[in-house]
ZAMARTI-447963 format. One line per 5 residues: number of its first residue (from 1); their letters; for each residue x, y, z of C-alpha. Coordinates in steps of 0.1 Angstrom, whole numbers, plus 5000, padded with zeros to 4 digits. Layout:
N
NUM> A> X/Y/Z ~ ... .
//
This chain:
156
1> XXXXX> 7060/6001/1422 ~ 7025/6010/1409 ~ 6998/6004/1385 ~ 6968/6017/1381 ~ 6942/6014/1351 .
6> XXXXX> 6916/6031/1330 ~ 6896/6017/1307 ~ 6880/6043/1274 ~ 6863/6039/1243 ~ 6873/6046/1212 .
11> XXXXX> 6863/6081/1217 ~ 6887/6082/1249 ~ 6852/6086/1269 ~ 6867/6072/1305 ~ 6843/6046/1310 .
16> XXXXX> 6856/6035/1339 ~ 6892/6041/1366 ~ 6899/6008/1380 ~ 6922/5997/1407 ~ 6953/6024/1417 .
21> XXXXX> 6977/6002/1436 ~ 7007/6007/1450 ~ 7031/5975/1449 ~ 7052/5963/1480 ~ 7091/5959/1473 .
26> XXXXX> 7118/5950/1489 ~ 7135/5985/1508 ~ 7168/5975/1488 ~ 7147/5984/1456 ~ 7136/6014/1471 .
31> XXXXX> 7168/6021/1485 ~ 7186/6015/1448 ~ 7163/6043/1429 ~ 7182/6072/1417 ~ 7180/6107/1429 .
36> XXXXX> 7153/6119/1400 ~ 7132/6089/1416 ~ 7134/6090/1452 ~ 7130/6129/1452 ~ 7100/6127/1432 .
41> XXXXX> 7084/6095/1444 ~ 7092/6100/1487 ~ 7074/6139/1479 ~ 7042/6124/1464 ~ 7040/6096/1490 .
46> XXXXX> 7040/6071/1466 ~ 7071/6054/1487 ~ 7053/6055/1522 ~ 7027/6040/1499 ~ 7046/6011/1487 .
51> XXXXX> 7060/6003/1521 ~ 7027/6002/1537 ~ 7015/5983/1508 ~ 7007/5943/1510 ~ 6998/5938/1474 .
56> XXXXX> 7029/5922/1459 ~ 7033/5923/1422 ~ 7012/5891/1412 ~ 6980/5903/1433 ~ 6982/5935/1416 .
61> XXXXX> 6984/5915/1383 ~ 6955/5899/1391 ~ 6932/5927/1402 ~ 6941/5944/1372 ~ 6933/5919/1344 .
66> XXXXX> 6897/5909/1364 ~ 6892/5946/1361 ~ 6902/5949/1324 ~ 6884/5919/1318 ~ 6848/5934/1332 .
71> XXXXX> 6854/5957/1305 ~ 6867/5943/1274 ~ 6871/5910/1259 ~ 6906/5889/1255 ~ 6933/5906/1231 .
76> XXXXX> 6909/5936/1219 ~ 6922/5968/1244 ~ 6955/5976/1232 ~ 6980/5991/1260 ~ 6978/6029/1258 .
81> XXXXX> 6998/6059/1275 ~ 7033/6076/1269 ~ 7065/6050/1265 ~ 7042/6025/1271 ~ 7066/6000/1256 .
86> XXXXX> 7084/6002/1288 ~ 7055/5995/1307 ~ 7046/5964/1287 ~ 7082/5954/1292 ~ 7079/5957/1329 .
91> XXXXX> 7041/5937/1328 ~ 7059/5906/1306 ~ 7081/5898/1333 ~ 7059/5907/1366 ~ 7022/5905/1355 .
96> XXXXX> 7020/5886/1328 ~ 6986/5874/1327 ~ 6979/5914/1323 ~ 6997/5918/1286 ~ 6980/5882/1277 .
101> XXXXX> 6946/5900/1281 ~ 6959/5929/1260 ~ 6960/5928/1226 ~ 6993/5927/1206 ~ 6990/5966/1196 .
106> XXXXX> 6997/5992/1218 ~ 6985/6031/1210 ~ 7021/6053/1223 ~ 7014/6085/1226 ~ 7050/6094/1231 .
111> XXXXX> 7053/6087/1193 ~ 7024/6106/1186 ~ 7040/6135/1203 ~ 7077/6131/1189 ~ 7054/6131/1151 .
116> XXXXX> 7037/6163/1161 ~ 7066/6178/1168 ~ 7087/6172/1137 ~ 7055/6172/1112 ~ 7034/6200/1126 .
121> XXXXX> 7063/6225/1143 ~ 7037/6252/1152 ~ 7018/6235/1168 ~ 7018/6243/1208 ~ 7037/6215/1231 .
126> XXXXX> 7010/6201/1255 ~ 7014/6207/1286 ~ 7016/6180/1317 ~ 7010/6184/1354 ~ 7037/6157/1360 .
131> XXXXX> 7027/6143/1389 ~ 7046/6114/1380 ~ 7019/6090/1400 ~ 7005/6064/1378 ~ 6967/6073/1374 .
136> XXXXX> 6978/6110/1372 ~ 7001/6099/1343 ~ 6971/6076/1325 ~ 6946/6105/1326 ~ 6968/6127/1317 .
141> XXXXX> 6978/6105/1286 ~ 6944/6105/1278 ~ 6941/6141/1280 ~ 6967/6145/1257 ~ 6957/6120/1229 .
146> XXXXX> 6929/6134/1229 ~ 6944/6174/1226 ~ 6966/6157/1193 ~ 6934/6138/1181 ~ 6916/6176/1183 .
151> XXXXX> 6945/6195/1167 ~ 6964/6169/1146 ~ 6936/6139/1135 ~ 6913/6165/1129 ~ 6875/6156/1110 .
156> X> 6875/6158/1073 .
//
C-alpha cells in the first residue's frame, strides 16, 4: 500500500529520496489487514493516506522505475532493505517493470542481521525506530547496513 525509494552509492551515501507514495486499494483490502496492521498503519496515517490516494499500483510502478532510471542504468542497482525478498515478490506481480530495471541480486539486510547475530554474539542488536512507513523503513535499512558494515565488514 506504499513504496517509496532511495537511491545510494556504494558507500550507502543517499544520493538521492525519490517518490514516497502511498497506493490506492480497494476498502476490502484495507478492511482484510490483521490487527498488527491496521493498528499500526491507521496510527501513522498511512491508511487515510491510501484512501485519499489516486495513484493505483501501475502509476506508482512507473514513477518509480523513471526515478531509478535517472539514477542508474538497467539491471545494475540491486534491491536493498530488510526481507526485501518479499518486497520483490510483491513488485513481480504489481510493478513489474520496477524489478526489470533492478538487477537480479538483491543486498538483504535481514540476513546480514540473522549472520551477526549467530557469528558475532556480542555484538550490540541495532536498534530501529519502527515506524513501519516505507521511507522510514529504507533509511533506516540503510542506517543499519551501514552500522554492520562499521562493526562487522570492518577495513583491513
Amino acid at each position: 500500500i506504499e513504496i517509496a525509494t532511495i537511491i545510494t552509492d556504494g558507500e550507502l551515501n543517499i544520493i538521492a529520496e525519490g517518490p514516497n507514495l502511498a497506493i490506492n486499494v480497494a476498502d476490502e483490502l484495507l478492511d482484510a489487514m490483521d490487527d498488527w496492521n491496521t493498528t499500526h498503519h491507521t496510527r501513522s496515517g498511512l491508511v487515510e493516506r491510501v484512501k485519499a490516494s489516486t495513484i493505483d499500483h501501475a502509476e506508482a510502478g512507473r514513477q518509480t522505475v523513471a526515478f531509478i532510471a535517472e539514477y542508474v542504468e538497467d539491471s545494475i542497482a540491486p534491491l536493498c532493505g530488510n526481507s526485501v525478498w518479499n518486497d520483490r515478490k510483491f513488485m513481480e506481480k504489481e510493478m513489474p517493470e520496477v524489478v526489470e530495471h533492478l538487477h537480479y541480486r538483491m543486498v538483504d539486510v535481514s540476513t546480514i542481521k540473522e549472520l551477526a547475530k549467530r557469528w558475532y554474539p556480542e555484538l550490540d542488536r541495532y536498534h530501529k525506530q519502527g515506524s513501519h512507513l516505507a521511507l522510514d523503513d529504507i533509511r533506516e535499512s540503510v542506517a543499519e547496513l551501514r552500522y554492520y558494515r562499521q562493526q562487522v565488514f570492518r577495513e583491513k
